[in-house]
C-alpha positions, -999 to 999 in steps of 0.1 A, spaced: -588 -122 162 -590 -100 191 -563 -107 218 -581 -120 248 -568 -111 285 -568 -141 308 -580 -124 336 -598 -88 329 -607 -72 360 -629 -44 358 -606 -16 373 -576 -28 351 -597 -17 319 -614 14 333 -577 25 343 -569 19 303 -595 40 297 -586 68 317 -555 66 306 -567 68 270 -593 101 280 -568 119 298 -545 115 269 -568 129 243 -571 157 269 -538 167 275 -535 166 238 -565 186 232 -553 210 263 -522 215 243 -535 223 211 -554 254 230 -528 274 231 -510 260 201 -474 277 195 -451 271 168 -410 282 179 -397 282 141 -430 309 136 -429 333 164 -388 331 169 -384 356 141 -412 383 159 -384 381 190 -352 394 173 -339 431 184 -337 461 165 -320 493 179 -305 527 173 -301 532 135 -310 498 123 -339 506 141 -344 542 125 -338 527 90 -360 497 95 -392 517 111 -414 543 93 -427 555 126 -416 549 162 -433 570 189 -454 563 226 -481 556 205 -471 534 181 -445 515 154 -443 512 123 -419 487 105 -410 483 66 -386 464 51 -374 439 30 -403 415 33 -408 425 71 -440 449 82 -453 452 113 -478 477 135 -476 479 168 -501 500 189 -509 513 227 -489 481 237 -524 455 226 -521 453 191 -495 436 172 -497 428 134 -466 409 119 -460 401 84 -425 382 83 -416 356 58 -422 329 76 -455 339 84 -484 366 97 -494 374 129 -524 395 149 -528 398 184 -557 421 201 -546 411 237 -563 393 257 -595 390 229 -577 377 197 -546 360 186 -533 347 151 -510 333 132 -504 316 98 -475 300 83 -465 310 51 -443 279 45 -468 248 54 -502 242 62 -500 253 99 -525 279 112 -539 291 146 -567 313 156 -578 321 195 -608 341 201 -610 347 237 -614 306 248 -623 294 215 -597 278 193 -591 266 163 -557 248 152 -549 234 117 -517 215 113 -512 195 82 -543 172 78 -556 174 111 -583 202 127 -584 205 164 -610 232 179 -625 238 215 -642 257 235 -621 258 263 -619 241 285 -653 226 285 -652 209 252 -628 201 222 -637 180 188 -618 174 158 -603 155 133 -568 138 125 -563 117 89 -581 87 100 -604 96 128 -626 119 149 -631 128 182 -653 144 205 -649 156 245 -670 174 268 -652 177 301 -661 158 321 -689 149 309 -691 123 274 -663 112 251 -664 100 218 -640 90 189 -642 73 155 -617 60 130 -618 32 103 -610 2 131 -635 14 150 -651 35 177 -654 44 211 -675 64 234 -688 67 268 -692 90 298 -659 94 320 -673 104 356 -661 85 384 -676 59 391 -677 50 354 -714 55 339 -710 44 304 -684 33 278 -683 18 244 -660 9 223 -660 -9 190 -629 -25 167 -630 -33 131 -606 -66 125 -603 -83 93 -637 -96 86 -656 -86 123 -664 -62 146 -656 -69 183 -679 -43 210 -673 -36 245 -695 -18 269 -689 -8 300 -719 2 323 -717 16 358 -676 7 359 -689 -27 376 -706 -48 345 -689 -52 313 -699 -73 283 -682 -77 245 -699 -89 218 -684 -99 187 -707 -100 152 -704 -136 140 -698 -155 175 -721 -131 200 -717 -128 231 -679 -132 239 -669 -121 276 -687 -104 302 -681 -93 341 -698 -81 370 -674 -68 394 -666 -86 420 -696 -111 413 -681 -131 383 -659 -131 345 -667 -151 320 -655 -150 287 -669 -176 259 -644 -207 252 -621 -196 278 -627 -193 318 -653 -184 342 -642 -170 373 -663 -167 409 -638 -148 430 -664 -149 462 -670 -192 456 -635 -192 450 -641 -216 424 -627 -211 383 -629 -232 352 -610 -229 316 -625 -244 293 -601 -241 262 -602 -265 237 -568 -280 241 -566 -277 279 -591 -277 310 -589 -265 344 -613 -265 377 -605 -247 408 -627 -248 440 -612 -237 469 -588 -268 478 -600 -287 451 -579 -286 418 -580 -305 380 -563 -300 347 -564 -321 319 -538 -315 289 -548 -328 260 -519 -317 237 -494 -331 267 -520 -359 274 -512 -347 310 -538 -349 339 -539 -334 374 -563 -338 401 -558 -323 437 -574 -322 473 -549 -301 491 -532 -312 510 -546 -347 515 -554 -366 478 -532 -351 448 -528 -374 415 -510 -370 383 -507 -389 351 -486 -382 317 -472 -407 291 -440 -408 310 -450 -409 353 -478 -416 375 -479 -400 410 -509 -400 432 -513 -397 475 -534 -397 502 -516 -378 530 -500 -394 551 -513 -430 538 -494 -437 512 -475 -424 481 -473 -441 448 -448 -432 421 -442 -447 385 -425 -440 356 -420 -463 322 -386 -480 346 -393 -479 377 -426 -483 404 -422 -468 438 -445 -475 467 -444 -459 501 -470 -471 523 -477 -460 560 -505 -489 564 -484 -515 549 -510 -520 521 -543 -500 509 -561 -525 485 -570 -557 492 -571 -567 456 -578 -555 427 -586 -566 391 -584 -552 354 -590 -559 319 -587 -539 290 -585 -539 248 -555 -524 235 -544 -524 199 -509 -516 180 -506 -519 143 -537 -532 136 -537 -561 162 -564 -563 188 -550 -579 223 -566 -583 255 -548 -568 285 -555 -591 323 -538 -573 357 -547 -587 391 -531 -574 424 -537 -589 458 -528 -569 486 -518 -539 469 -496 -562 450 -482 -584 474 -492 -611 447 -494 -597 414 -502 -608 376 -502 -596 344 -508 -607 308 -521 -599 273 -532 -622 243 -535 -612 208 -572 -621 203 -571 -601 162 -543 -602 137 -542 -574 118 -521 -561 86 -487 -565 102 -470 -587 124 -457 -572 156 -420 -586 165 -400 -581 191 -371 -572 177 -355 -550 208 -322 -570 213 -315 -599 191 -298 -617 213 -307 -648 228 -283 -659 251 -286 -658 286 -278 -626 301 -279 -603 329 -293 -570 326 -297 -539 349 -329 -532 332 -363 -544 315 -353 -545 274 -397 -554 272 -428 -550 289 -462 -558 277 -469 -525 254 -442 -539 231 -451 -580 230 -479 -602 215 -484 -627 242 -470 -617 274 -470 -634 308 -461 -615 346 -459 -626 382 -448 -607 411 -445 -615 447 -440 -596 479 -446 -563 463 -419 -569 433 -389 -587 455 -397 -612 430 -405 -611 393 -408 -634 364 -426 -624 332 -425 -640 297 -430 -616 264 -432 -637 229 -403 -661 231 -380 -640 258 -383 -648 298 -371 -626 328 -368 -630 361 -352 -614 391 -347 -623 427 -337 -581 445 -309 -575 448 -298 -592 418 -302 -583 382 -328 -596 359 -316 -626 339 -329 -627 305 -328 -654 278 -349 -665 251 -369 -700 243 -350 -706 214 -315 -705 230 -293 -733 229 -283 -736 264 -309 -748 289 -327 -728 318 -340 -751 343 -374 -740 353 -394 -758 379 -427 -751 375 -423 -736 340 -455 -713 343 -443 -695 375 -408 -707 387 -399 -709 420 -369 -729 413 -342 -715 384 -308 -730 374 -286 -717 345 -249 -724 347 -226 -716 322 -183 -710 324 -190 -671 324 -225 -670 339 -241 -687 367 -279 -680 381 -297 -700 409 -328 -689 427 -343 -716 451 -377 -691 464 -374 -679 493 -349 -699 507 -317 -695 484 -303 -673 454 -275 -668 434 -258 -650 408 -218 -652 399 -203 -636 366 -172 -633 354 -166 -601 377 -190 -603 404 -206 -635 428 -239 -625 450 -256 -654 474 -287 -644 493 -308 -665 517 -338 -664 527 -345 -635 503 -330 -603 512 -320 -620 550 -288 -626 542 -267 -612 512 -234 -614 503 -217 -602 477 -182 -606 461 -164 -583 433 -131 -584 417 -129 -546 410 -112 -534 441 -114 -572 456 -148 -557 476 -164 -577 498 -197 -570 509 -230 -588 536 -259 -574 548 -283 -589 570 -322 -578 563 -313 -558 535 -313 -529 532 -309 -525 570 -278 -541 581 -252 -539 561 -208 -545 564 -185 -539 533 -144 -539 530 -129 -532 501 -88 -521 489 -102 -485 485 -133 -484 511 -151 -502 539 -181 -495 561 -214 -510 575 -247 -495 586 -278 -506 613 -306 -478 595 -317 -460 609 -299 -457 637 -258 -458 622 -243 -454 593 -203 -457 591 -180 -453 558 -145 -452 553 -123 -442 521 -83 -443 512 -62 -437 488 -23 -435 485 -23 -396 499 -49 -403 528 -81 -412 542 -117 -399 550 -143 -416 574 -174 -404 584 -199 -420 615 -236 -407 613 -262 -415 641 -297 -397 648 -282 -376 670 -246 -371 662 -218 -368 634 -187 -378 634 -157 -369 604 -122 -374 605 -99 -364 572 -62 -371 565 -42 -358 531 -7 -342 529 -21 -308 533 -45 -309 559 -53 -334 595 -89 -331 605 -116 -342 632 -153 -333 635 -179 -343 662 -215 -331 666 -242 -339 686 -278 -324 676 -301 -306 688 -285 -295 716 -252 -282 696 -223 -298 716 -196 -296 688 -158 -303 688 -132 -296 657 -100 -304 655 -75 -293 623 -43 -286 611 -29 -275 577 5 -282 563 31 -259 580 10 -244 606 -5 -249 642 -34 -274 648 -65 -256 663 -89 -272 681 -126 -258 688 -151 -273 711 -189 -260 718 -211 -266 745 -241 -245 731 -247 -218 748 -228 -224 779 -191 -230 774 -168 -225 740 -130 -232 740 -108 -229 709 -68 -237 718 -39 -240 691 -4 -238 692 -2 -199 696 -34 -188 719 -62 -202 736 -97 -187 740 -121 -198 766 -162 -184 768 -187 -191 797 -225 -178 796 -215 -155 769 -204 -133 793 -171 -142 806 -148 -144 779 -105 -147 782 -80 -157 758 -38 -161 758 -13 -159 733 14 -182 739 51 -171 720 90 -179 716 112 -156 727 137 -144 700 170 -154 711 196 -126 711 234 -131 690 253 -132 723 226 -157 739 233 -192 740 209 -213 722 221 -248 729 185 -253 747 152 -245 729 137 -218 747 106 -218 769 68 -208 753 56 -178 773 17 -173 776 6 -137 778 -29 -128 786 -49 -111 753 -77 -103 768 -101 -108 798 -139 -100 802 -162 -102 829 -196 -79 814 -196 -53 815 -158 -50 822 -129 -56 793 -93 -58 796 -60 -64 772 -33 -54 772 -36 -23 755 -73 -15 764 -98 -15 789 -134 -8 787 -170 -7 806 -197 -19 782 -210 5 766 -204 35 782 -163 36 778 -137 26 755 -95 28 759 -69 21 737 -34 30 745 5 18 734 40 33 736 29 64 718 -10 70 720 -42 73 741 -72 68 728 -104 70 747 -147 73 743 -161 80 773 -197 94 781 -200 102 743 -165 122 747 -139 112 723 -99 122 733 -72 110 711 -35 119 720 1 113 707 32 131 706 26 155 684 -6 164 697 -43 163 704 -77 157 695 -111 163 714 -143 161 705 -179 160 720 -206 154 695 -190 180 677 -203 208 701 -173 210 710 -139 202 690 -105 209 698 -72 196 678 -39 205 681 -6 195 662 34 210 660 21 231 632 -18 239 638 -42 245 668 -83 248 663 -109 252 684 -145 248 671 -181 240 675 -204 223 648 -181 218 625 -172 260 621 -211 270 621 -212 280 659 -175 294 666 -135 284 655 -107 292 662 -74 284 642 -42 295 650 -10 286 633 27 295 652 29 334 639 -7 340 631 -44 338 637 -59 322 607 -97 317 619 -113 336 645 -155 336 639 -190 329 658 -218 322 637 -209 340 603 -189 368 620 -153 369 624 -121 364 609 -111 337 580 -84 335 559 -76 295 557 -79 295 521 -70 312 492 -96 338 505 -92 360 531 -126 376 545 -135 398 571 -173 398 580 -192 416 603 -223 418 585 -244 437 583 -223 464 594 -189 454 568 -176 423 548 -147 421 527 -131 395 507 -96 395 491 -83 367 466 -59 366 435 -89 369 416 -119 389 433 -119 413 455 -151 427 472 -165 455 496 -198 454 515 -208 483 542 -244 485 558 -272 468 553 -264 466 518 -260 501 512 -228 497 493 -215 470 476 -179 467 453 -167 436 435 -132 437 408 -124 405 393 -103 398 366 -139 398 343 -161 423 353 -164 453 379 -198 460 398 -210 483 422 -241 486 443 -257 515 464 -285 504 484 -284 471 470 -285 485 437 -320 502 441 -301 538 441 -272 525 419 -258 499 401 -235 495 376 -217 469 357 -188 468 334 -175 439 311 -139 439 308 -128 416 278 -156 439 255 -156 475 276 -192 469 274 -212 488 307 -246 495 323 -257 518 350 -286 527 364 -297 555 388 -327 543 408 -335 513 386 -330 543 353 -359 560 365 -335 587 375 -310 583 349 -299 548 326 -270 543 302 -265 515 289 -244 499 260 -244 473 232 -216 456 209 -229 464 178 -221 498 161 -207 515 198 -241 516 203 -249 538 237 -278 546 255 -287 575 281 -319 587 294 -344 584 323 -377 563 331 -364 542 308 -361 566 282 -399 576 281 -390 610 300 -356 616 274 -335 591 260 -301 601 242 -286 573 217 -254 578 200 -233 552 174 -197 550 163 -211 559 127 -223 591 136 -260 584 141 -278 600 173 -311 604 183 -326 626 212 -362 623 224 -384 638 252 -415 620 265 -415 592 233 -431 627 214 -409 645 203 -381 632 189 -344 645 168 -321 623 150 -291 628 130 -288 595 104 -253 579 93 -258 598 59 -259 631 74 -300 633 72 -317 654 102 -351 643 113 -374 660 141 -405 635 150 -395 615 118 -397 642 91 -360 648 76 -357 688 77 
């Protein structure tokens, strides 16, 4: 199966395209002017004095002639060129023809003014360049006239169209398994794809709408989109959104922001902003409502089965539940019996949570009152019941010791006693729950509670639960009034922590071996004060009256701040005692002022400044100052100055320099016995490094190292450098001379006028040497270490002594 997009915007898939043109165009572009390296490399190696007079038959202005050893070549009036090397044969007619074959594969290549033709292996790429180019590779075909239509074919399928901007035409087709998918593209904006068993599949019109079969349609200007997938379905219309999940069995449906709802096998949320909000999952069922309630009743009944047994499912609510009841009776028996066999047990016991509900019960029975304060249901042969804040106390029918129930169909009066249990619930006046660990009493439902518990002997009341609330325990204690204060304290054998919260302020104080603490913060207005110490060290103290006033004092400086502005601060200090001193008395703290500010003024005691135009630092030794974008430092041993780098002076015991933009404009540097710098712009004096120059160009420039040494005089009319490598000289910046000499190899070159007056020139080979003018085409003069020379005049005539002895004059031995 094709892969589908999810969305497919119309200029995502004409950029593909492009993309997909202009690569068969590069490609084609490249295979123009096809070259092979490993072909025309061997063409390219050199050939010189008597190699070259061995090798050729005939070398002259005219033309060459080369023959040997599987190598022939022609070469005539400096446009024709005919190679036959063993890699492969060439012709070239410049500019008209070019061509080459390899001799090794199948790789050949054949250029006839701007047509081409290129055959590599089992692909043939031609063109007429660079209008149009057609071919084929092993699989497929292809077909471009630029920029006009474009076409290519190959066994999964085919493509063509008409790539001018804005997109005329394009079609495309894919061969899958058993299928062919289409797509068409018309005018860039409408789009369709068609597929040969299923039709029509997806189709667009930019920016109108997409639709694509058993997926999505999408109106971008109604803002409205729908996916219609088999497992999963979505709506979207501006704020309106749904999704249903069938997989997940998951549904969504939202009105932003006012109505959203949601519903899976595990939670239930829906709202209506701000009325209320509802929230239920298979333990618990939250309700938070602004109106108090939002149905006046309600009613439901429903079939449900399980294992083959039919049962008929009853809920009433009154008052969103303020009275509510539930039950379910087993009106079909089917194949197997359901049992509820979730905890064997059936003594009476507490427990934090429902062990059954109706879904896993035959017959089931359940009340609730005052929006679930109180509960009692009945599944099968086990009974519930709870009275907030105590547990639910759970027994079965068939256990020995007696519940009192008064009335038995919905109690309002409940007595178990036992020696490690006791439950009592007299509604609404009284209730009461005592175990072996714990003893709760409330009255008058949840207006007054208290509680008692043996693990850390805690003792707890609260008065219109959850608002008012006092407990004391060995390790805690605390009380509350919500929302308006909320207190809690905790110990242990190293310390304490307590904390006070109102709405508008916070309140924290924290005691260990390590560290004393005390917080206080009043919002919004930030008035803030903190108070800490750590083991061995001062106590600091911090308090903020946002933005006006901040003081922070400890043991060794104080720091006071008004407006921001006015800012001062003291360190206090013990003076060290001297040996001879008596130090029978501890001595006195002495406060010395740190600093002092009064915007834009600042003062310390080694500093004083005038925001932001001047800074100064200064102590026993050193001045430092930034005034008016000047910069002075000075000390003992000297200087520094420095005005945006215009101008920069520094001076030590062993170095004075004067400069401006960092050397580029002028310096000056001057040790004890010498001048080391002296320059403006690039001329002047410099020998600071292991270079010593002297330039006054144009007119001279020298340099002088340990390994170079160079001369320049004029305007380039002569030029000398000796290194350690190489020597080379200029004259008239090598127009009129230039020469250049190897030293490792004693290899040289000089020319006279670029060698139109006179060249020599050498190679490593043989003591191969060189002489002549124009380049040799007025006389050349070549000599070897084996005896060979050669003398010619004008490329015509020609005289050559061979290694062997042989004399030649224009080629013919004599």
């Amino acid at each position: 199966m094709k892969k589908k997009f999810y969305m497919r915007p119309s200029f995502y898939l004409h950029s593909l395209y492009l993309c997909f043109v202009l690569g068969h165009l590069f490609l084609v572009m490249s295979l123009s002017s096809k070259t092979w390296s490993d072909l025309e490399n061997e063409q390219e190696v050199k050939i010189y004095g008597s190699e070259r007079s061995a090798k050729f038959k005939a070398s002259n202005i005219f033309y060459d002639i080369e023959d040997w050893n599987d190598h022939y070549s022609v070469r005539a009036l400096g446009i024709y060129r005919y190679y036959d090397y063993p890699l492969s044969k060439s012709k070239t007619l410049f500019p008209f023809y070019y061509h080459i074959q390899s001799k090794k594969d199948n790789r050949e290549y054949k250029r006839i003014i701007n047509v081409n033709v290129t055959k590599e292996n089992d692909s043939v790429h031609k063109s007429f360049f660079p209008f149009v180019f057609w071919g084929n590779r092993s699989n497929s075909t292809y077909l471009i006239t630029i920029p006009f239509f474009f076409q290519n074919n190959s066994e999964n399928g085919n493509s063509f169209g008409f790539p001018i901007l804005p997109l005329i035409y394009y079609k495309h087709r894919e061969k899958l398994s058993d299928t062919n998918d289409h797509y068409t593209r018309f005018l860039t904006l409408l789009h369709y794809e068609t597929n040969e068993k299923r039709g029509l599949t997806d189709v667009s019109f930019t920016p109108i709408f997409y639709y694509s079969k058993e997926n999505y349609l999408f109106l971008p200007l109604l803002l409205y989109y729908q996916d219609f997938r088999s497992a999963t379905q979505k709506y979207w219309m501006g704020p309106l959104y749904y999704s249903k999940d069938q997989t997940k069995e998951e549904r969504l449906f939202v009105f932003f922001p006012f109505v959203g709802s949601y519903v899976s096998p595990k939670k239930e949320i829906d709202f209506i902003f701000p009325v209320y909000l509802n929230i239920k999952d298979t333990e618990e069922d939250y309700h938070i409502n602004l109106f108090w309630y939002t149905k006046v009743h309600s009613a439901n009944v429903n079939l449900a089965t399980n294992d083959g047994n039919v049962y008929l499912d009853y809920d009433f609510g009154l008052f969103y539940n303020l009275v509510g009841i539930s039950k379910r009776s087993k009106i079909l028996i089917g194949s197997s019996q359901k049992r509820n066999d979730l905890n064997n047990s059936t003594k009476p016991e507490l427990k934090k949570k429902r062990e059954f509900n109706r879904e896993n019960s035959d017959q089931y029975s359940g009340y609730q009152l005052l929006f679930g304060i109180f509960s009692y249901e009945k599944a099968d042969t086990k009974k519930h019941i709870r009275l907030l804040p105590f547990a639910w106390f759970t027994w079965d029918e068939s256990s020995e010791d007696k519940v009192v129930l008064i009335p038995p169909f919905f109690p309002i009066w409940l007595s178990y006693v036992s020696d490690d249990l006791e439950y009592k619930i007299i509604f609404p006046l009284y209730g009461k729950q005592k175990d072996k660990t714990s003893e709760i009493q409330s009255y008058l439902i949840s207006g007054y509670i208290k509680e008692e518990y043996k693990l850390d002997n805690r003792v707890e009341r609260s008065y219109f639960w959850p608002f008012v609330n006092v407990y004391e325990s060995d390790i805690n204690s605390g009380h509350r009034v919500l929302p308006f204060y909320v207190y809690n304290y905790t110990k242990n054998e190293k310390g304490f922590k307590s904390n006070a919260y109102t709405l508008i302020s916070n309140y924290k104080k924290v005691s260990n071996p390590n560290y004393e603490g005390k917080e206080f913060l009043i919002w919004p207005v930030w008035i803030s004060y903190h108070s800490y110490s750590f083991k061995n060290e001062d106590t600091k103290t911090t308090f903020w009256l946002t933005p006006f006033f901040y003081r922070r004092v400890s043991d060794s400086s104080s720091r006071t701040n008004i407006f921001w502005f006015i800012d001062w601060e003291f360190e206090s200090y013990k003076p060290i005692l001297a040996k001879n001193q008596n130090d029978t008395s501890p001595p006195i703290r002495k406060e010395t002022l740190s600093h002092f500010l009064i915007f834009p003024f600042y003062y310390s005691e080694s500093s004083f400044s005038i925001l932001p135009v001047s800074f100064n630092f200064w102590n026993q030794e050193e001045f430092t100052t930034f005034t008016l974008l000047n910069y002075y430092h000075s000390k003992k041993e000297g200087h520094y100055y420095n005005f945006l780098y215009l101008i920069e002076s520094e001076n030590s015991s062993t170095n004075y320099q004067l400069r401006s933009l960092w050397d580029y404009l002028f310096s000056f540097q001057k040790k004890p016995k010498e001048i080391e710098r002296l320059t403006l712009l690039w001329l002047g004096y410099d020998n600071t490094s292991d270079k010593k120059t002297i330039n006054f160009f144009p007119l001279v420039r020298t340099t002088e190292s340990l390994e170079e040494t160079s001369k320049l005089y004029g305007p380039f009319l002569y030029y000398q450098s000796i290194s350690e490598e190489e020597i080379t000289k200029l004259a008239l910046a090598g127009i009129g001379y230039y020469h250049n000499q190897t030293k490792s190899d004693n290899q040289y070159s000089t020319y006279v006028l670029l060698g139109v007056l006179y060249q020599e020139k050498t190679e490593l080979e043989r003591g191969f040497v060189k002489r002549g003018s124009l380049w040799g085409w007025l006389w050349e003069y070549q000599t070897e270490d084996n005896g060979y020379e050669k003398f010619s005049i004008l490329k015509l005539f020609s005289y050559s002594k061979e290694t062997d002895g042989t004399k030649k004059i224009l080629g013919i031995s004599i």
